[in-house]
LOKE-791831 format. One record per residue: x, y, z of N, C-alpha, C in turn; residue in one letter. Coordinates in steps of 0.05 Angstrom, whole numbers, plus 5000, padded with zeros to 4 digits. Layout:
// residues N
+------+------+------+------+------+------+------+------+------+----+
:  n_X :  n_Y :  n_Z : ca_X : ca_Y : ca_Z :  c_X :  c_Y :  c_Z : aa :
+------+------+------+------+------+------+------+------+------+----+
:    X :    Y :    Z :    X :    Y :    Z :    X :    Y :    Z :  a :
...
+------+------+------+------+------+------+------+------+------+----+
//
This chain:
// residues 192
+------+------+------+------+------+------+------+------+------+----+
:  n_X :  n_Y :  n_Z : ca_X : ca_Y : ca_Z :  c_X :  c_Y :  c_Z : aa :
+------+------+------+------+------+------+------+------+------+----+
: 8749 : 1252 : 6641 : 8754 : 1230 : 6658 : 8740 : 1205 : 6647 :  x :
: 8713 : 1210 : 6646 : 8706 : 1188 : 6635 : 8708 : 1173 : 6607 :  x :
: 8719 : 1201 : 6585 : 8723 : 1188 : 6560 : 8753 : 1175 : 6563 :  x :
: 8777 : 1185 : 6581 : 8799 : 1173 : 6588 : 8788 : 1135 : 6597 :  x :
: 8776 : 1137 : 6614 : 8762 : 1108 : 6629 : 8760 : 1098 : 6605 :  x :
: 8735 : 1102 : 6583 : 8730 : 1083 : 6564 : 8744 : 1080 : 6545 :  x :
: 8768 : 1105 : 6547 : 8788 : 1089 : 6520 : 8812 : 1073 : 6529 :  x :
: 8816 : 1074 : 6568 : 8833 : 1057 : 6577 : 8824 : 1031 : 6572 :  x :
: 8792 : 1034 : 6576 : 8774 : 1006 : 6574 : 8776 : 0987 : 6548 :  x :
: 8773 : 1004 : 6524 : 8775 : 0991 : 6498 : 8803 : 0981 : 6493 :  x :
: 8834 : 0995 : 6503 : 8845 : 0992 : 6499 : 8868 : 0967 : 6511 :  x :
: 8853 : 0960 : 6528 : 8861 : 0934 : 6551 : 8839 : 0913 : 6532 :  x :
: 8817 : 0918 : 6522 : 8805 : 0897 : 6509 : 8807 : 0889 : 6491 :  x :
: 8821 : 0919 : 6475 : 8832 : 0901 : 6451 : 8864 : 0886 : 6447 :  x :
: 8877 : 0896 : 6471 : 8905 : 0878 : 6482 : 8897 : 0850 : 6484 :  x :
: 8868 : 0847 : 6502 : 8859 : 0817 : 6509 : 8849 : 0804 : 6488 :  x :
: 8838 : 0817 : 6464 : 8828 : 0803 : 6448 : 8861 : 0798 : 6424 :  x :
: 8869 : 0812 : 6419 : 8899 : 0814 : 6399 : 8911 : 0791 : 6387 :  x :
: 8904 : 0769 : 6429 : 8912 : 0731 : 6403 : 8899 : 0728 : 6392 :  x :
: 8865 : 0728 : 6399 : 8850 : 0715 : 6385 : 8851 : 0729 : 6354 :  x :
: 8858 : 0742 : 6342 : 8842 : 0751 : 6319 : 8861 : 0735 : 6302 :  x :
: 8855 : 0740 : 6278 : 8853 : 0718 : 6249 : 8885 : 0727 : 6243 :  x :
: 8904 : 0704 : 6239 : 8924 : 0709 : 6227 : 8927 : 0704 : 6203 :  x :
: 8951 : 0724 : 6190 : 8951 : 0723 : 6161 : 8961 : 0695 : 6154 :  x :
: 8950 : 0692 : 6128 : 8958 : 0666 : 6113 : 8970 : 0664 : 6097 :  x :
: 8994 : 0643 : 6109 : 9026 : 0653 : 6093 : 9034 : 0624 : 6082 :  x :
: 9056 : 0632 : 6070 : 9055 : 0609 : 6049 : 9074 : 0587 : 6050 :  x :
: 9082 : 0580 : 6079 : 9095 : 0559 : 6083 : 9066 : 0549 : 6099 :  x :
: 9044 : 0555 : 6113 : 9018 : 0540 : 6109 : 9008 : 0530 : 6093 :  x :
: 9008 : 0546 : 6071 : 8991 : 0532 : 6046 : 9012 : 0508 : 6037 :  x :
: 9032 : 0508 : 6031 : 9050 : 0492 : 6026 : 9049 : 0460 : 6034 :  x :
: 9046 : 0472 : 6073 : 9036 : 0452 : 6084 : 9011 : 0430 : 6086 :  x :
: 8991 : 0450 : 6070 : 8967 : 0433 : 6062 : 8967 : 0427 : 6031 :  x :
: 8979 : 0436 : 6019 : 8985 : 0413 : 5994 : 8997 : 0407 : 6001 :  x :
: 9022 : 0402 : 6014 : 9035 : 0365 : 6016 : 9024 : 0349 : 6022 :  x :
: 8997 : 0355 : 6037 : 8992 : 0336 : 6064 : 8961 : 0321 : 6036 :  x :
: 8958 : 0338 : 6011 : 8931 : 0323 : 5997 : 8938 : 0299 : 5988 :  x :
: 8921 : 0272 : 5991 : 8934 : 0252 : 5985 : 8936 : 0241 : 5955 :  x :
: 8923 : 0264 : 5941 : 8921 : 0260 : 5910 : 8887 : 0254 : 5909 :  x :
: 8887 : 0249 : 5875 : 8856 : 0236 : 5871 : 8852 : 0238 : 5848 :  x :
: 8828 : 0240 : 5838 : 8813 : 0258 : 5821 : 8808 : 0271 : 5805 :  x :
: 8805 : 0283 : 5791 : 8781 : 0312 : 5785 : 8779 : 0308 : 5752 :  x :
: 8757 : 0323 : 5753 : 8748 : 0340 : 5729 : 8765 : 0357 : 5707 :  x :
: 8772 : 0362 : 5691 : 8779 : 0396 : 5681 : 8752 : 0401 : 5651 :  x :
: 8758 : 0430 : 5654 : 8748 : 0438 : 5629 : 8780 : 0456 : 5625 :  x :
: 8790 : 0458 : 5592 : 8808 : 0477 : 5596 : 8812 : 0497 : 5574 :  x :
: 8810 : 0522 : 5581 : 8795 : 0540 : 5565 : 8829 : 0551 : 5549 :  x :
: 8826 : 0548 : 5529 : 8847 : 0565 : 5500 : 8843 : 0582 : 5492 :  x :
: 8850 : 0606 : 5504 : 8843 : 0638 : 5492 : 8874 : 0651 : 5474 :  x :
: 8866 : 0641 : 5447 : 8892 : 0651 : 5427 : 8881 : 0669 : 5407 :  x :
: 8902 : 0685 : 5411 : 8903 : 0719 : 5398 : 8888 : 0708 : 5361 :  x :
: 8896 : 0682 : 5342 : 8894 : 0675 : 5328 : 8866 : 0673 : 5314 :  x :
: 8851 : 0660 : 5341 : 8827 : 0648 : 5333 : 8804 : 0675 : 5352 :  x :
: 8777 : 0673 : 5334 : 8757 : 0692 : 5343 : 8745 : 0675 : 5367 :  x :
: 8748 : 0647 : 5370 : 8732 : 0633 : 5395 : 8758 : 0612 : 5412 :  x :
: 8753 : 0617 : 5442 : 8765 : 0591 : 5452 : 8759 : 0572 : 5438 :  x :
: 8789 : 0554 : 5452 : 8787 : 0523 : 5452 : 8783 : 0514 : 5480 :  x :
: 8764 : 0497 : 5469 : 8754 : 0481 : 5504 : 8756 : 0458 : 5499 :  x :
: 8768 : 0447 : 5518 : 8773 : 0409 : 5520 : 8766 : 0402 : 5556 :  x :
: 8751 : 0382 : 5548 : 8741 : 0374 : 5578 : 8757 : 0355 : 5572 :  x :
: 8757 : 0329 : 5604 : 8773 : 0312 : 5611 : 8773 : 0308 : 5640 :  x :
: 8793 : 0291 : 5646 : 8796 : 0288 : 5684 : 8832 : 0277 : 5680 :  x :
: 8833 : 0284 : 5710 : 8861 : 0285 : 5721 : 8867 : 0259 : 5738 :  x :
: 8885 : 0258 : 5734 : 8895 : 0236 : 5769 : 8927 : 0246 : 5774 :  x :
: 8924 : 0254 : 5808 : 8952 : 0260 : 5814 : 8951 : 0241 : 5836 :  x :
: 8975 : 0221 : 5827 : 8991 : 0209 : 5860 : 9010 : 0226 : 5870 :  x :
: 9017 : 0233 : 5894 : 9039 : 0252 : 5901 : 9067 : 0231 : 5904 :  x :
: 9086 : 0244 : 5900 : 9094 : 0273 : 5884 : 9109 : 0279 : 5868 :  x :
: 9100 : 0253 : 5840 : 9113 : 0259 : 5815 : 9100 : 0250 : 5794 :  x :
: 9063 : 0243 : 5796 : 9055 : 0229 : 5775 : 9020 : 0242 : 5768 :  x :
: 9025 : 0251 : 5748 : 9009 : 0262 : 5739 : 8992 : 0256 : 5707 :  x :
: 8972 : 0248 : 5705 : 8952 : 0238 : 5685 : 8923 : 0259 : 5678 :  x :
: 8938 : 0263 : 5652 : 8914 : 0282 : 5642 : 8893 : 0273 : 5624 :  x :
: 8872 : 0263 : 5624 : 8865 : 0246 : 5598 : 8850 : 0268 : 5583 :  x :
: 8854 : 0279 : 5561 : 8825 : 0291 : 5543 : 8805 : 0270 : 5529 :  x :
: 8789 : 0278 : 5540 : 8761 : 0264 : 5529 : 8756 : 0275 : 5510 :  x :
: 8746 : 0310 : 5511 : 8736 : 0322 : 5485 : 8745 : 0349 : 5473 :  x :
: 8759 : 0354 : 5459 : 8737 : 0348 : 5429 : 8752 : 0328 : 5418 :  x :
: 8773 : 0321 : 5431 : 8789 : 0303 : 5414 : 8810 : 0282 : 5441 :  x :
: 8803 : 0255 : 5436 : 8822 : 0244 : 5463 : 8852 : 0247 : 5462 :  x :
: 8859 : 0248 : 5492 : 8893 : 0244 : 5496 : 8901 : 0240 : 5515 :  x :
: 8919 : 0232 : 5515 : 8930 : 0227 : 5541 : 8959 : 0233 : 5544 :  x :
: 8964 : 0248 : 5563 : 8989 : 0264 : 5567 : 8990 : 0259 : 5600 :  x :
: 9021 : 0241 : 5614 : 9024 : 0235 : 5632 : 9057 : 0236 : 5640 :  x :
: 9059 : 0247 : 5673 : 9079 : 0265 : 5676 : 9090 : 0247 : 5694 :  x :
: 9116 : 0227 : 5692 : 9115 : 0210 : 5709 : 9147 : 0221 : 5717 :  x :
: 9153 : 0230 : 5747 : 9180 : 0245 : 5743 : 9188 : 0262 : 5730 :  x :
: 9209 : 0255 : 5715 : 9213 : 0282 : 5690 : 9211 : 0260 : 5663 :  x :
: 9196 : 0245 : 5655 : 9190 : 0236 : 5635 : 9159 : 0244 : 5627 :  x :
: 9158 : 0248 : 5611 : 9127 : 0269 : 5597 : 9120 : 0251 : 5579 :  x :
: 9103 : 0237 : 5569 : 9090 : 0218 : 5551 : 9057 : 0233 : 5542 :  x :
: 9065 : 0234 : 5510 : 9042 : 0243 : 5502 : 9029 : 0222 : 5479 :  x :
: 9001 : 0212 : 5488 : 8989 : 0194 : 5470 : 8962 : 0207 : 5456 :  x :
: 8965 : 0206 : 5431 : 8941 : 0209 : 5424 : 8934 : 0186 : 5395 :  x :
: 8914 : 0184 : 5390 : 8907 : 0157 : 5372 : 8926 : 0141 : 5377 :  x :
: 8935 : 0131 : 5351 : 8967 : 0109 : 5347 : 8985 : 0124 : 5353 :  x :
: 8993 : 0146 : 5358 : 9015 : 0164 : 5355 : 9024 : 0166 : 5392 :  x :
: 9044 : 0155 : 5397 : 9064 : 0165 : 5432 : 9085 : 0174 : 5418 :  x :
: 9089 : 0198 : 5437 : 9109 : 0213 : 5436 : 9121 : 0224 : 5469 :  x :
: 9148 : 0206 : 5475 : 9156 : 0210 : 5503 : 9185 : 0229 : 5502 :  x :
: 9173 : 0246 : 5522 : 9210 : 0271 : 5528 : 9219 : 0271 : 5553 :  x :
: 9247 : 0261 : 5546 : 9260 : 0264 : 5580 : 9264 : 0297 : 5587 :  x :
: 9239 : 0300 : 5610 : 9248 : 0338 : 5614 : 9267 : 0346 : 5627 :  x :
: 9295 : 0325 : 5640 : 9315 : 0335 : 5647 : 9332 : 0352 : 5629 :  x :
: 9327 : 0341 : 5605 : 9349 : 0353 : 5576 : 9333 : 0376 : 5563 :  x :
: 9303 : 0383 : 5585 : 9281 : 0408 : 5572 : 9292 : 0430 : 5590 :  x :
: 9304 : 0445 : 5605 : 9300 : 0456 : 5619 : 9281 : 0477 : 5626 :  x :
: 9270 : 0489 : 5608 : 9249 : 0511 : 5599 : 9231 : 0488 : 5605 :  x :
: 9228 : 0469 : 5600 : 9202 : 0457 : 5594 : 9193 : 0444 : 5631 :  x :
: 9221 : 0430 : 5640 : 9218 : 0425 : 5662 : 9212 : 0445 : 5683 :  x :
: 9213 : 0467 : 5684 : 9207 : 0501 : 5699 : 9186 : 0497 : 5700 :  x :
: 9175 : 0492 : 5674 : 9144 : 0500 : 5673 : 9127 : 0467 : 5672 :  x :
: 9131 : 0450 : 5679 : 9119 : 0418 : 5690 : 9122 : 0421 : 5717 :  x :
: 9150 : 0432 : 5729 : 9154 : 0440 : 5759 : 9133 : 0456 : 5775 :  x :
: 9118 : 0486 : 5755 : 9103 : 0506 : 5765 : 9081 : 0475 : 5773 :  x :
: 9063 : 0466 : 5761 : 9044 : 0444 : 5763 : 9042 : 0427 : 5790 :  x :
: 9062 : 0416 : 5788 : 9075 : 0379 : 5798 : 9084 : 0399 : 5828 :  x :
: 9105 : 0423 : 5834 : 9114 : 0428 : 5849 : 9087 : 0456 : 5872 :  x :
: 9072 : 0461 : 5860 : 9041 : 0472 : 5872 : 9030 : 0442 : 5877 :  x :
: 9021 : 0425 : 5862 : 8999 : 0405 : 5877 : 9012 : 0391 : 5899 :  x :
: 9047 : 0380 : 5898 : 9054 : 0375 : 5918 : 9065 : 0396 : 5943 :  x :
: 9061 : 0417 : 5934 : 9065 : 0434 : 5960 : 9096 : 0432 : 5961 :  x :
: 9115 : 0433 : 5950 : 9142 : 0437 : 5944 : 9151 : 0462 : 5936 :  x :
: 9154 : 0477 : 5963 : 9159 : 0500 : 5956 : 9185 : 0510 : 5946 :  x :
: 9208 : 0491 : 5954 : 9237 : 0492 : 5941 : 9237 : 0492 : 5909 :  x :
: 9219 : 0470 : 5899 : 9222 : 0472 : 5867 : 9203 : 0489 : 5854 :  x :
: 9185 : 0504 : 5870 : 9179 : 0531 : 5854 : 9192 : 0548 : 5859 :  x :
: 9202 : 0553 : 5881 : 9222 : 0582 : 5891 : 9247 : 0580 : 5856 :  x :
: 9254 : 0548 : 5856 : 9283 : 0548 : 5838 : 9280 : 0564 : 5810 :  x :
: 9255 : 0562 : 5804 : 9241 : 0582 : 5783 : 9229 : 0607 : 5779 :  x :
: 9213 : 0612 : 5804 : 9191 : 0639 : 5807 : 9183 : 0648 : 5832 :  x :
: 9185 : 0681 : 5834 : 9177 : 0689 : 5858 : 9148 : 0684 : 5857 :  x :
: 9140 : 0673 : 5886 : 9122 : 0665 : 5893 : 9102 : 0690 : 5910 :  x :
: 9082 : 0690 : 5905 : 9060 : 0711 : 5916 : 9039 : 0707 : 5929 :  x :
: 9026 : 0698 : 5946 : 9001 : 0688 : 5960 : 8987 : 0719 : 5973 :  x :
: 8957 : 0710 : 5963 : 8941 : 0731 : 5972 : 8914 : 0711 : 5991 :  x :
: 8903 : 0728 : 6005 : 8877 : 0713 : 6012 : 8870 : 0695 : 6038 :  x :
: 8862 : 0682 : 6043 : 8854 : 0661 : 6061 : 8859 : 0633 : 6048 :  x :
: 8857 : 0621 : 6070 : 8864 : 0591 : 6074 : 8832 : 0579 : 6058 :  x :
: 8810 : 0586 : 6065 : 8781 : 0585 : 6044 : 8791 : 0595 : 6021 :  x :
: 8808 : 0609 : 6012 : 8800 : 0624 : 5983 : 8823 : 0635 : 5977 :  x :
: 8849 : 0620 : 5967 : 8874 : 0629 : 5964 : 8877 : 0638 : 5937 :  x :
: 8897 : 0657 : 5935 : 8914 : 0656 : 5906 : 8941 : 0661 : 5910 :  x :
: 8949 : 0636 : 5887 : 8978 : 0636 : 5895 : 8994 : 0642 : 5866 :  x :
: 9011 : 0669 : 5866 : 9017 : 0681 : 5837 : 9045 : 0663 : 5832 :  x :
: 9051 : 0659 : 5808 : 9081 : 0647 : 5811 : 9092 : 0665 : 5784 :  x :
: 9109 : 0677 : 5782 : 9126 : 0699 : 5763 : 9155 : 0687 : 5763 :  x :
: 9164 : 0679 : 5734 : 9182 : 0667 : 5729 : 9209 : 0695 : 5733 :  x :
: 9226 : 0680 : 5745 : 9259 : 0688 : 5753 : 9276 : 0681 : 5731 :  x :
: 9283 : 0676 : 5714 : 9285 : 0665 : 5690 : 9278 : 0680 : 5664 :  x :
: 9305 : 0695 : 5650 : 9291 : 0710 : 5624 : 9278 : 0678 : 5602 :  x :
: 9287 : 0660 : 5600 : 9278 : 0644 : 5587 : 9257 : 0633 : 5596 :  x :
: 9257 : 0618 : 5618 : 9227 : 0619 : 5620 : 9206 : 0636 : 5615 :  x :
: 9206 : 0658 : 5624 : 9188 : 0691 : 5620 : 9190 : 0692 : 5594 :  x :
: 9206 : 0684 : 5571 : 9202 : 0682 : 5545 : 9183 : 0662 : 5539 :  x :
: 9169 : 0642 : 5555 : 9144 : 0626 : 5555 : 9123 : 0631 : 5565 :  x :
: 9126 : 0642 : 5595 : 9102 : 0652 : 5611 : 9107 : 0665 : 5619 :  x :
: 9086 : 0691 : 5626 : 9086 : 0714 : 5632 : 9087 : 0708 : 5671 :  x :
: 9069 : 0688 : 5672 : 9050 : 0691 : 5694 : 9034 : 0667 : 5701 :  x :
: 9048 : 0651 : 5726 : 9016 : 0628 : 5726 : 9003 : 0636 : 5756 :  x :
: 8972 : 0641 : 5748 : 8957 : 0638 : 5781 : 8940 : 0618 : 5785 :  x :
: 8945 : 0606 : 5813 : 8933 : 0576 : 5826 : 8915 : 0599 : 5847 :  x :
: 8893 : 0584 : 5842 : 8865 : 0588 : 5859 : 8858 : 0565 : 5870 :  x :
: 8852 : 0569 : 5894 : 8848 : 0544 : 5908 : 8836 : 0545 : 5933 :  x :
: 8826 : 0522 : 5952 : 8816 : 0525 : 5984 : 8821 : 0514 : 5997 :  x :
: 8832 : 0516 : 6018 : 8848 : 0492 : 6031 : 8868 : 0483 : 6016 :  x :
: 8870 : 0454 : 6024 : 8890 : 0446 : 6002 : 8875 : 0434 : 5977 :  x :
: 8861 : 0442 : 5968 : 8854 : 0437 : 5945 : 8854 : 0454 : 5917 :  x :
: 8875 : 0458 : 5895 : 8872 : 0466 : 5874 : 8842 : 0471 : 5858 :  x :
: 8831 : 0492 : 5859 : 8820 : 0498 : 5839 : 8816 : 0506 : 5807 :  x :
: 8835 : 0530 : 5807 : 8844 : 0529 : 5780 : 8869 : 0539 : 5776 :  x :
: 8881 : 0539 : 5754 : 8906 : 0548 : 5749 : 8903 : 0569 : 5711 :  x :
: 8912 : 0584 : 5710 : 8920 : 0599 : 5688 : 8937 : 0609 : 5687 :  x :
: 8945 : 0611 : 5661 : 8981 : 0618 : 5639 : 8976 : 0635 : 5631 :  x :
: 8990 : 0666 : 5634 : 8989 : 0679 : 5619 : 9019 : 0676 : 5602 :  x :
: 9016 : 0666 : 5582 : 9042 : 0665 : 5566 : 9045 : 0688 : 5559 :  x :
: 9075 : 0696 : 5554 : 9085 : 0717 : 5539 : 9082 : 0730 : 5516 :  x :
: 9069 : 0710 : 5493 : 9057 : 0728 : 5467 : 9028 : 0732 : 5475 :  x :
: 9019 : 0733 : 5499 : 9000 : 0742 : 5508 : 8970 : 0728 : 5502 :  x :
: 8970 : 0699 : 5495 : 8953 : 0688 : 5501 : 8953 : 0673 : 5527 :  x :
: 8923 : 0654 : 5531 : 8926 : 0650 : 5560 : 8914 : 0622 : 5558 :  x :
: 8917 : 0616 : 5578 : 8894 : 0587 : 5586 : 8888 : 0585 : 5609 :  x :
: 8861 : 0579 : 5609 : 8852 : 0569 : 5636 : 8840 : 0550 : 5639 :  x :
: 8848 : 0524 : 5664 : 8844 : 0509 : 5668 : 8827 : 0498 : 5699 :  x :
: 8806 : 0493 : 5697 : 8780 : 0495 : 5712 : 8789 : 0463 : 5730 :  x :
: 8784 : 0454 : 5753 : 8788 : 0440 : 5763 : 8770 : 0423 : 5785 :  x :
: 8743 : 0400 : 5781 : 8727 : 0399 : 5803 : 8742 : 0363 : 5810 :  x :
: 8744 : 0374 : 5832 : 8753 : 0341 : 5848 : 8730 : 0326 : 5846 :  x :
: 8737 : 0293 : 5838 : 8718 : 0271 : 5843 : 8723 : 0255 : 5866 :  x :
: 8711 : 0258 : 5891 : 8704 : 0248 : 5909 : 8739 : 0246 : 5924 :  x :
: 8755 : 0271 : 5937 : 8773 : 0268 : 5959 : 8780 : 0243 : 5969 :  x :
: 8807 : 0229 : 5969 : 8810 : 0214 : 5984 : 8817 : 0231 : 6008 :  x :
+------+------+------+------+------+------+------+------+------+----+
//
């Protein structure tokens, strides 16, 4: 009787408690908090792990994203550049040398500027158009897998995962298809 009582007891309390507990974190939320970042900032370091060479390549630099089509990468080191994603026009400068590609006529190329540009702005239509999408984790401490739908793209990348908190991108890595990778480290300068 009385172990009946205390499991009627537990079992009405955990009915009462049932709203409160933690809901899963799904990915038309996250979505919702990158659209809503107003851009900014940051840092990168970006690490080059190729099958070729016995050591990474590392290039520091900083970013600027306005939402939700403009994107500025500058490398500072080991060598400067500047590579900037304005729509689907891609402009790459380094010393005297620009070199600009309209990525509507890339399509492979635009898939994979989309994985980038379509995560920071929280556009979940133009990553779906490419890759099943995977979210693991909490809203503190997400990961968001993106796996290309596309034999040609998947003939580029194996695999990209965005790590991040809130709506803020932390890092992102490529596992390309001949099986090298990159990872790209991300610290925001001062949030707007």
């Amino acid at each position: 009787m009385i172990r009946r009582l205390c499991s009627s007891v537990f079992l009405a309390g955990a009915l009462l408690l049932a709203p409160f507990a933690a809901h899963a974190f799904e990915l038309g939320e996250l979505m919702r908090l990158l659209a809503a970042h107003p851009g900014g900032k940051a840092r990168f370091v970006e690490t080059r792990y190729l099958a070729v060479l016995d050591k990474p390549l590392v290039a520091r630099g900083e970013m600027t994203y306005t939402p939700p089509n403009r994107l500025e990468k500058r490398t500072l080191a080991p060598k400067a550049e500047t590579l900037i994603l304005d729509r689907d026009l891609l402009t790459l400068e380094r010393g005297q040398q620009k070199l600009s590609i309209n990525l509507a006529s890339q399509p492979e190329a635009l898939a994979f500027v989309d994985s980038i540009r379509g995560t920071l702005a929280g556009d979940r239509a133009a990553l779906e158009r490419n890759y099943a999408l995977h979210l693991s984790g909490s809203q503190d401490k997400w990961v968001l897998t993106l796996l290309p739908r596309d034999q040609k793209i998947a003939g580029i990348v194996q695999r990209i995962t965005v790590r991040g908190s809130q709506r803020q991108t932390r890092s992102i890595e490529y596992l390309q298809a001949d099986g090298d990778r990159v990872e790209l480290a991300i610290e925001p300068v001062g949030e707007r």
